[in-house]
C-alpha positions in Angstrom: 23.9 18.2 12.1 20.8 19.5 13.6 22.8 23.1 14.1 23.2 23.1 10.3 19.9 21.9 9.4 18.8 25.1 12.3 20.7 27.4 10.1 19.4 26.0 6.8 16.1 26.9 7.7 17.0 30.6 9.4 19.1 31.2 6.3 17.2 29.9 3.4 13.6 28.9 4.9 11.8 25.5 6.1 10.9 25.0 2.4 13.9 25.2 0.2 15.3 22.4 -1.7 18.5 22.7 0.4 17.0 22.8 3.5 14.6 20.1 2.7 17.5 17.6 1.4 19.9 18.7 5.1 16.8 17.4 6.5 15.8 14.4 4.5 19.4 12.9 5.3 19.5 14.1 8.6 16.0 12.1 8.7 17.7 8.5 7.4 20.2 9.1 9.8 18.0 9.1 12.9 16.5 5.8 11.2 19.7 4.5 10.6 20.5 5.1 14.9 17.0 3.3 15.2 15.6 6.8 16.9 12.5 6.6 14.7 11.0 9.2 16.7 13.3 12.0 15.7 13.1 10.4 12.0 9.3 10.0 11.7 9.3 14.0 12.9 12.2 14.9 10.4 10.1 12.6 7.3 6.5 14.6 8.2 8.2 17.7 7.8 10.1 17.2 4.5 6.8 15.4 3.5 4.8 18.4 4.0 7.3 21.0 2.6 8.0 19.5 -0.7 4.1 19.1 -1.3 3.8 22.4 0.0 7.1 23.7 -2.7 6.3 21.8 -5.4 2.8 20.3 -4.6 1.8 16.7 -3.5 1.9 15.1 -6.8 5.4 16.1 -7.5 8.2 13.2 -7.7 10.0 15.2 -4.9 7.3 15.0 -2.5 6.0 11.4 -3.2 9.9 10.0 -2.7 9.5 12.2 0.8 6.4 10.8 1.4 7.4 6.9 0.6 10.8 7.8 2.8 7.7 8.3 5.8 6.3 4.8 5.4 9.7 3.6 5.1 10.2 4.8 8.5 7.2 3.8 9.5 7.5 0.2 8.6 11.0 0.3 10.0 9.6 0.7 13.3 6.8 -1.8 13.2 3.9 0.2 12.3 2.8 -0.9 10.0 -1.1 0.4 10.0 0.6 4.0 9.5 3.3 2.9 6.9 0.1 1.2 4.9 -1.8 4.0 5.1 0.6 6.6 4.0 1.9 3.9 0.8 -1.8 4.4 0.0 -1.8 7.7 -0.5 1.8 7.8 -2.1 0.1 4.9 -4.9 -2.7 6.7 -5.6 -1.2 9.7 -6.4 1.4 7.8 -8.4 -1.1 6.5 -10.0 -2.7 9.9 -10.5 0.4 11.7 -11.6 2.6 8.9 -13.5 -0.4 6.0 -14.4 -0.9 2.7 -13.1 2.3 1.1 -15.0 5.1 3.4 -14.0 7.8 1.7 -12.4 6.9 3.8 -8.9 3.5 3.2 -9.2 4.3 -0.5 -9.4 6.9 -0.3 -6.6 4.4 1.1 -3.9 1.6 -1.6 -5.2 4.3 -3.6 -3.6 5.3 -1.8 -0.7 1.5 -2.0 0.1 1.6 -5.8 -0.2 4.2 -6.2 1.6 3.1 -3.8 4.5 0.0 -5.9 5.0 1.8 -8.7 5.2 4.1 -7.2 8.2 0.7 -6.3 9.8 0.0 -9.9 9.7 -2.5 -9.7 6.9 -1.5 -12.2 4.7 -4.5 -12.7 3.1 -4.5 -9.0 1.7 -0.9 -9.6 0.9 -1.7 -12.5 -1.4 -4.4 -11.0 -3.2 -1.9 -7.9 -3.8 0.7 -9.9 -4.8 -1.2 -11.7 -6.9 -2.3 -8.6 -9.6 1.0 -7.0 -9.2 3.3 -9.9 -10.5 2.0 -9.9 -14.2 1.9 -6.0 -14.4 5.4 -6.2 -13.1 6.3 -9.0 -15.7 4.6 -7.1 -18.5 6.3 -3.8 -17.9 9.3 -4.8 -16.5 10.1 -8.2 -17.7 9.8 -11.8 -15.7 13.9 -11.5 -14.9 13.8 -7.9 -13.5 14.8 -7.7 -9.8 11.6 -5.9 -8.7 9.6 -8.7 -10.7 12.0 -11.3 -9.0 11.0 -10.0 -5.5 7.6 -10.1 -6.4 7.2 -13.4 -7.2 9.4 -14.7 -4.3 7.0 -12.2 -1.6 4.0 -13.7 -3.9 5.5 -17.2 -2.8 6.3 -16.5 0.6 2.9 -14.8 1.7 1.2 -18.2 -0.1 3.6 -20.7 2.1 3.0 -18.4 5.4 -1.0 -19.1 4.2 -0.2 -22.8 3.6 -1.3 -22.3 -0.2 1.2 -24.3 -2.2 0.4 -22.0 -5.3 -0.8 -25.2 -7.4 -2.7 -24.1 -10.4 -1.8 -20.4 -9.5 0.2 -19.0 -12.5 1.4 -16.0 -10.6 5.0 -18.2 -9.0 5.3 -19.6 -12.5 9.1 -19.9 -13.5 9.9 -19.4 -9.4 10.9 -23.0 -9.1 12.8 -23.2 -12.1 
C-alpha cells in the first residue's frame, strides 16, 4: 500500500485529492494496526496538503485535521489531540458558525479529550454549555445529544457531583 501511495505522489503529486485520500486510508490503517507512529506521520501530512489544496478552512482539510486528533487520542495523548480539536473548532466555528453540527461535534471532542487528560473539571464545564446547543439544534433524542448528556453524566459522577439542581442530565434518568 505504501508502494501505491509512492506512486500516487510521483504520478499525480503529494497534493492531489487522489493521492491525499491513498494516504488518508493508508493513515486509519496504521491506526487500525495500533502503529500510531506511521499514522500520526500519514494524518500531518494529509493535514497539511489539503489546507495547503484547498486552504485550512475547507471541510476537506478540517475532517483531515480532526482524523489527527483522532489519532492522537487513540494513542493517549491527549494534550496534542486537545490542542489540535482546538484549532479544528475554531475554525469550524469560523467557516460553518457556532451551531453547525461539526462545530458542535468538536465542542465535544474537546470535552471529552480533557476528560481523557484527567481534567474532569474542564470536561464538565464543556459538557455543560454543549448539551443545550446540542438539544436546540439537534433535538434532546439525537444520538450526538444522547452522548452528550451521558459524557455530561459520567464526567459529573467521576467528580462525585450527583447533577442535583443541574438541568443539563435532565431526561437522562428517564
Amino acid at each position: 500500500m505504501i508502494s501505491s501511495l509512492t506512486s500516487l505522489e510521483q504520478r499525480l503529486g503529494p497534493d492531489h485529492p487522489r493521492t491525499l485520500q491513498a494516504r488518508h486510508k493508508l493513515a486509519h490503517r496504521f491506526r487500525a494496526q495500533g502503529d500510531f507512529g506511521q499514522a500520526l506521520q500519514l494524518f500531518q501530512a494529509n493535514a497539511a496538503g489539503w489546507s495547503r489544496s484547498l486552504g485550512p478552512d475547507s471541510a476537506e482539510a478540517l475532517r483531515a485535521r480532526s482524523s489527527l486528533a483522532n489519532c492522537y487520542y487513540a494513542a493517549g495523548c491527549y494534550d496534542e489531540a486537545i490542542q489540535q480539536f482546538a484549532q479544528v473548532l475554531e475554525h469550524r466555528e469560523r467557516a460553518l458558525g457556532p451551531d453547525h453540527p461539526e462545530t458542535l461535534r468538536s465542542r465535544g471532542s474537546v470535552a471529552n479529550s480533557h476528560r481523557a487528560a484527567g481534567r474532569p473539571q474542564e470536561a464538565l464545564g464543556r459538557h455543560r454549555t454543549l448539551l443545550p446547543d446540542r438539544e436546540r439544534v439537534l433535538g434532546p433524542d439525537h444520538p450526538s445529544t444522547q452522548a452528550t448528556r451521558k459524557n455530561l453524566a459520567a464526567t459529573q459522577a467521576e467528580l462525585g457531583d450527583d447533577g442535583s439542581g443541574d438541568l443539563g442530565i435532565r431526561g437522562y434518568e428517564e
